[in-house]
N, C-alpha and C positions, 0 to 999 in steps of 0.2 A: 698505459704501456705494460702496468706489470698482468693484467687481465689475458690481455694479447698474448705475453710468454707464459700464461701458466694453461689457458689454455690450448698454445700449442704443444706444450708437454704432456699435458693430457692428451690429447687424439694422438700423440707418439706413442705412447702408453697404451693404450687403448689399441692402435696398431700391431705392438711388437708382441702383446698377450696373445693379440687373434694370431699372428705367425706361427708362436711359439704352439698352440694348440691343436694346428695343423698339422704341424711335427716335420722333419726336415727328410726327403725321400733323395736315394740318391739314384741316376739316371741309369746307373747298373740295375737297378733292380725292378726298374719299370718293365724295361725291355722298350722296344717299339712303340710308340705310340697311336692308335689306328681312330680314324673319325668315327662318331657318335650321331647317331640321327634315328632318331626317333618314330616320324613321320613322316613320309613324303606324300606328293598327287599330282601324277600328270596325267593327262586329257590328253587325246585324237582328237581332230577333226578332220571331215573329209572337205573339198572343195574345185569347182570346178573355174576355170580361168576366164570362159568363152570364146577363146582362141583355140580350142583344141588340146588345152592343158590339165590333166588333174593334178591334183597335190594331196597330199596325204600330211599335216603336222602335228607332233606329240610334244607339248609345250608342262616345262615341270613348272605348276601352279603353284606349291607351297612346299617347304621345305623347315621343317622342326629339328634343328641341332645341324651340326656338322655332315654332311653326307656324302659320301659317292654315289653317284646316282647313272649307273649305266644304262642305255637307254636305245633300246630297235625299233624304227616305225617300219613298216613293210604297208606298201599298197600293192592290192591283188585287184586281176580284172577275171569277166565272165562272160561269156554272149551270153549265156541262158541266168535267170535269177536261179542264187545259191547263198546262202548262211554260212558255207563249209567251206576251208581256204585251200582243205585238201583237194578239193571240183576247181579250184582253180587257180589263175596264171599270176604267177610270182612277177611283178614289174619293175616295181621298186624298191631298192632298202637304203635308210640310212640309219648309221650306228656313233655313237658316239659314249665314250668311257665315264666324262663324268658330265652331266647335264645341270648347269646351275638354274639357280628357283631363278624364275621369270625369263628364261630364255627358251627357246625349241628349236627344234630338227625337224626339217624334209623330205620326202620322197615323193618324186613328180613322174611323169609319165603323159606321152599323148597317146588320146585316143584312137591314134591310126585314121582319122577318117569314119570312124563307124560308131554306134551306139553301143553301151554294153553297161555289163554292172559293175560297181568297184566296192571297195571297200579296203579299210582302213586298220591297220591293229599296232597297236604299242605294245612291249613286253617290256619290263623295266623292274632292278631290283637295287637294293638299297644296300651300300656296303659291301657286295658280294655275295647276298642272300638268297633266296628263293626269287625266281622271276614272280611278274605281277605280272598278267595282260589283262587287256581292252581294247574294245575293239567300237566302231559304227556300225551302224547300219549296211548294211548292203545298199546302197544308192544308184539309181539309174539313170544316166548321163547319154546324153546328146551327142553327135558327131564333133560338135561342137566345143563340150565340158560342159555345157547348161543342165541344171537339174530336171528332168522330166517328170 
């Protein structure tokens, strides 16, 4: 028994030294406190339904520290094949402010009926920072949504 109290005195000890070393901050002087994140990685993917649906979703894959992770997927279509989103038609957007690790967001669209090109692009920054994009392929889809 006396084992037991003395070493709980010790890890108190041991304890109240690490506190004291840290030193005592007081909330006035913080100011604000704003999240920390380090690293983020989200991914597009493009995909078609079969039914005449595309989808476009940016899914945040990993997430290092605290983040705000805001987050635009945009699907764009084409008749003709193009790389360039300025050549073509704005479809879809979704947007969301903070995007946590292991969930995504959508933007759908049907093909009207016809074949055409599509593609995919994420824009996403961390904290408020600089955007990041990424974008697919230009993919050629079916009246359908089937990949061609």
């Amino acid at each position: 028994m006396k084992k037991n109290k003395l070493a709980i005195a010790v890890v108190l000890a041991v304890i109240a030294c690490a506190i004291g070393a840290l030193g005592v901050v007081n909330a006035e002087e913080v100011g604000e406190v704003q999240p920390l994140g380090w690293y983020t990685k989200v991914t597009v993917k493009l995909d078609g339904s079969g039914d005449g649906m595309i989808v476009a979703t940016a899914t945040n894959i990993f997430t290092l520290g605290t983040s705000k992770v805001q987050v635009i997927v945009s699907l764009y279509h084409a008749d003709e094949y193009t790389t360039d989103t300025d050549e073509m038609v704005l479809m879809a957007e979704g947007r969301i402010s903070d995007l946590d690790m292991l969930h995504s967001i959508s933007a759908s669209a049907y093909t009207g009926g016809k074949d055409g090109y599509w593609m995919a692009v994420v824009e996403y920054n961390i904290d408020g920072g600089e955007y990041i994009t990424d974008s697919t392929p230009c993919i050629h889809f079916d009246a359908q949504g089937n990949k061609i």
